[in-house]
LOKOLPA-585382 format. One record per residue (C-alpha): y, x, z; residue number from 1. Coordinates in steps of 0.02 Angstrom, whole numbers, always signed. Each point is the difference from the previous one (the first is absolute). Layout:
BEGIN
R      y      x      z  nr
R      Y      X      Z NUM
...
END
This chain:
BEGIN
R      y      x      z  nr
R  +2676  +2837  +2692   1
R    -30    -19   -185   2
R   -169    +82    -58   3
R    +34    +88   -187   4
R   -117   -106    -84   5
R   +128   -144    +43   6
R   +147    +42   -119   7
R   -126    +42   -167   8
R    -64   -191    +27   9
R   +182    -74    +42  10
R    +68    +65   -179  11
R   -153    -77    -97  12
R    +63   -172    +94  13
R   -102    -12   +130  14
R    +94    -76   +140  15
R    +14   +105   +180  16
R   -109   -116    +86  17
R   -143    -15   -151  18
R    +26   +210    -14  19
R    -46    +11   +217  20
R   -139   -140    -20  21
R    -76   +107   -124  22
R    +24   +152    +89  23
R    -95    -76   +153  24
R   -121    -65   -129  25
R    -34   +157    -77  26
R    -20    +91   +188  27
R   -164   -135    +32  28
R    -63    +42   -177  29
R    -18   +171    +33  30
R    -50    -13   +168  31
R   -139   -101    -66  32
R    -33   +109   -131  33
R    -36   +160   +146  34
R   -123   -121    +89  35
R    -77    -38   -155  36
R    -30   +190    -24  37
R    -65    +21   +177  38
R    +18    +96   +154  39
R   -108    +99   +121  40
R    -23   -179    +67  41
R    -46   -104   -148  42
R    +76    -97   -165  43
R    +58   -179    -31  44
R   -140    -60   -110  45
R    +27   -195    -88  46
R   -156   -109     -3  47
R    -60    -13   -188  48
R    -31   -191    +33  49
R   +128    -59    +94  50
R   +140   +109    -12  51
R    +35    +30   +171  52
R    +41   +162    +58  53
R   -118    +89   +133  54
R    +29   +159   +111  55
R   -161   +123    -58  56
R    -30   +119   +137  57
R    -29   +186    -26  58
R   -107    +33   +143  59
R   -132   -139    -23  60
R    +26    -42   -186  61
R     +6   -206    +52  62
R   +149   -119    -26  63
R   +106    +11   +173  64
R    +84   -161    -36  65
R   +114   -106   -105  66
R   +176    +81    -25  67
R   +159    -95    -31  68
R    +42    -11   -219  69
R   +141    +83    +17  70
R    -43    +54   -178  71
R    +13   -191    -72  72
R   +142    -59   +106  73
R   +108   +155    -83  74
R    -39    -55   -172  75
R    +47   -175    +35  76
R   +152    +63    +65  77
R    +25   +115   -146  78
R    -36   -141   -135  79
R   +155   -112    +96  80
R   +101   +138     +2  81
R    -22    +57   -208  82
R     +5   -181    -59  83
R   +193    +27    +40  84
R    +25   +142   -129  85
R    -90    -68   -142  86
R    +50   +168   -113  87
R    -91    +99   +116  88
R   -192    +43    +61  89
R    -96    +65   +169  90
R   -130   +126    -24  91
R   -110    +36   +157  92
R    -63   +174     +3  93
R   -164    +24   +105  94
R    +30   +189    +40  95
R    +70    +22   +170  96
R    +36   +179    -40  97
R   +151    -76    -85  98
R   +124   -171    -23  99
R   -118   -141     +3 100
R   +142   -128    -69 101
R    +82    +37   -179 102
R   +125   -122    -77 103
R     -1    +26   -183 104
R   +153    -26   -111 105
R     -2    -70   -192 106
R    -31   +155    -83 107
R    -76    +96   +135 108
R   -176    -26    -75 109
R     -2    +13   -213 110
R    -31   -141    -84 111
R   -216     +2    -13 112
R    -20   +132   +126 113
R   -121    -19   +163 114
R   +137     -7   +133 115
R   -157   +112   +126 116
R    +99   +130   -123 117
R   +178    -11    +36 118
R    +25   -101   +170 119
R    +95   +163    +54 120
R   +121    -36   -103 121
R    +57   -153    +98 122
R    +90     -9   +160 123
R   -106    +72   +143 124
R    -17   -119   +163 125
R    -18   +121   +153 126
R    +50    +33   +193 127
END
């Protein structure tokens, strides 16, 4: 079954493969980005020193334990992937109320302009 957010990223060149891989990618992004937010249950918190990311739970306000960097691994991923299209740009968005992946086009963002302003106007990465 091909998603709709595959055929917007085939026509910028983005092979079928590299288009999936990113739509898997952005699916852990945003994932991440919920448990960042929090639940009833808690929030992925990262360690200021270290890095690593820790489960923070709700109930008794203590790290609950170290949780896999799914967060890290996705970016490294994400980096491979882009290197490939040279012309073109990721742009992780941290909201999970929307597309946490945006692949930005040469002329998407003006020339000078904070691209936190215009992401939107790139392709949207989603389920």
């Amino acid at each position: 079954m091909i998603r709709e957010c595959i055929p917007p990223l085939t026509r910028a060149g983005i092979s079928q493969a590299d288009a999936e891989a990113l739509r898997r990618i952005a699916m852990t992004l945003h994932r991440w980005h919920e448990l960042e937010c929090g639940s009833d249950r808690g929030c992925i918190e990262r360690d200021e020193t270290t890095g690593k990311p820790y489960w923070l739970s709700a109930i008794t306000g203590k790290r609950a334990g170290v949780v896999p960097d799914r967060e890290t691994a996705a970016k490294k991923r994400l980096a491979k992937i882009m290197a490939r299209y040279p012309t073109l740009r990721a742009y992780i968005q941290g909201d999970p109320r929307g597309a946490s992946l945006y692949i930005l086009r040469p002329g998407d963002v003006p020339e000078g302009a904070e691209v936190d302003s215009y992401y939107s106007r790139g392709l949207a990465v989603y389920k």
